[in-house]
N, C-alpha and C positions, 0 to 999 in steps of 0.2 A: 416164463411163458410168453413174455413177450417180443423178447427177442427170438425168439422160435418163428412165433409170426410174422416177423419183419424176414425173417428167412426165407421161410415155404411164400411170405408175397412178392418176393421180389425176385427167387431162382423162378417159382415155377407158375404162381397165378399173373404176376406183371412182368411176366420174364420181356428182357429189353428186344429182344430177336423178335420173336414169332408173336411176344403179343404186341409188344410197342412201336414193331417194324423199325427197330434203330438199328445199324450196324451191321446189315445187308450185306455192304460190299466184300467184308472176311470173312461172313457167312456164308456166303456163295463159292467163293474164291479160294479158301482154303477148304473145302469139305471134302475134295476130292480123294485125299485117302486119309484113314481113321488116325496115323501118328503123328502128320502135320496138323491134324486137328484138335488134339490133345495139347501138341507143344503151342501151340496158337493159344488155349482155351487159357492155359496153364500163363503163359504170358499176360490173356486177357486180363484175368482174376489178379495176377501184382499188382497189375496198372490200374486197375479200377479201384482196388483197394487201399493202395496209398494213394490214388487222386484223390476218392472217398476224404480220407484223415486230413490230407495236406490242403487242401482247397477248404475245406470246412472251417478248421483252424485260421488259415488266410480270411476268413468270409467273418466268422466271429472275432478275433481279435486284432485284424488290420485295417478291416472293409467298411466295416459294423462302425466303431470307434472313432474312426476318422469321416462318417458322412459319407463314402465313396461306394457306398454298396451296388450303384449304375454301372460299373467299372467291371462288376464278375465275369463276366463271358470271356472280357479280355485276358484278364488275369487266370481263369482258368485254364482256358485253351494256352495259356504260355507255360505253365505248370505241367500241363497236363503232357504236352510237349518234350521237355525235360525229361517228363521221367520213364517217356518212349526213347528216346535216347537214352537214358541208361540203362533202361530193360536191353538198347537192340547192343548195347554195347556189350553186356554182361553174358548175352547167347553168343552172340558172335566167339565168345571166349572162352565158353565150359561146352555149347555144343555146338561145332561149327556145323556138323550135317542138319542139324535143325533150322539154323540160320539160313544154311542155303534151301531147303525147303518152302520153309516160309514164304523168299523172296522179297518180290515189293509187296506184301501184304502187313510186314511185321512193319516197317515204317507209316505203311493206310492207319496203323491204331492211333494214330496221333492226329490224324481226320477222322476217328472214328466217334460218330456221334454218340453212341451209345453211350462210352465216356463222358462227353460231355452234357448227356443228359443225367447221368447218373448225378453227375459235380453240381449242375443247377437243382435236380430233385433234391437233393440230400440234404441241402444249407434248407430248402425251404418246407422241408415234412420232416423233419428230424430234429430234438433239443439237447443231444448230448453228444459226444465222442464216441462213446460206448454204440450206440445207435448206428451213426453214420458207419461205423466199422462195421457191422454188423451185418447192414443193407450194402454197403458198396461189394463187399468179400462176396454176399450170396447173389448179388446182379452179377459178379462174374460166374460162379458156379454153375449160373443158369446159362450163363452165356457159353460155358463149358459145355455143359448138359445138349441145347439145342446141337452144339454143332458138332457133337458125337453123334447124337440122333439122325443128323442127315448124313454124314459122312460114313454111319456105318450103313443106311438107306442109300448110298451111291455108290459104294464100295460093293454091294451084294445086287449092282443093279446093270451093273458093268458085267456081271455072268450070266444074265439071260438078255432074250431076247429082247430088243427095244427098239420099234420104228425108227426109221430113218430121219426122221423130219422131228422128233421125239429126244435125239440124245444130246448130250451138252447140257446147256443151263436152261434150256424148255424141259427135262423131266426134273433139273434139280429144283426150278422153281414150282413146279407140279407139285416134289415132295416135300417144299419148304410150305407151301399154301394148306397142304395135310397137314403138316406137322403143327401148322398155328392153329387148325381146326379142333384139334385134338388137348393143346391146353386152352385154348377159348371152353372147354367144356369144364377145368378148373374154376376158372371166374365165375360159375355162376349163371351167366347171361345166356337166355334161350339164343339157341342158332335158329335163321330166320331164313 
């Protein structure tokens, strides 16, 4: 039961996009059609999920031990790096037409904070393996989730009519500000 909850909190109540505003930039940027956004989403969730294991393990049994636990952000962010290279290496080579879709958006994950707030939350709300896998896999899912939701909301948004002064990234952020409206009303907290 309680990895369930660490699930449903972290895909869709504290999702990193729409409620935590982390991660913006490929949210925006890749939403423009629904299978660059999938293959983005799909990338996301690797990377978050062995950042998740790999940084945590770094944080408990290198960081922890040795007194240097001030040192994470660095340490994260170079990890976290890595293994966006090797996600950008391993598309580039099973699906080149994804790779070139993506563009520079698949190397942004390596500045993508979402990530690196995942890798900071996770050492410090989390006490096990099990756990931190658990929450890292489902921040990407949701990370998934959000930008299927705008992408298929841009995607159906491109067939009708939309003022002029309206299209681009003033309706995408219109439908991204809805879309956070909408799981803000998961959380809980009255809208004001």
């Amino acid at each position: 039961m309680e990895f369930i909850l660490i699930f449903f909190g972290a895909a869709i109540i504290n999702n990193f996009v729409v409620v935590q505003f982390l991660g913006l930039c490929p949210f925006v940027g890749v939403s423009k059609k629904y299978s660059s956004s999938i293959g983005m989403g799909a990338a996301v969730i690797f990377v978050m999920t062995l950042a998740g294991i790999v940084t945590y393990v770094i944080y408990e049994y290198l960081l922890i031990p040795f007194n240097v636990g001030f040192l994470k952000t660095i340490i994260f962010i170079l990890v976290i790096a890595s293994l966006v290279q090797f996600v950008e290496m391993v598309i580039r080579k099973v699906a080149p037409a994804l790779y070139s879709a993506l563009g520079i958006y698949l190397p942004l994950i390596t500045t993508n904070c979402a990530i690196l707030g995942l890798a900071l939350n996770a050492v410090v709300k989390y006490h096990s393996i099990l756990e931190v896998s658990v929450y890292s896999f489902a921040a990407g899912v949701g990370f998934l989730f959000a930008l299927a939701i705008l992408s298929t909301i841009r995607e159906n948004l491109d067939l009708v009519p939309v003022p002029k002064s309206f299209k681009g990234a003033p309706i995408a952020f219109i439908s991204a500000g809805l879309i956070a409206l909408a799981f803000l009303g998961f959380s809980g907290l009255p809208v004001k």
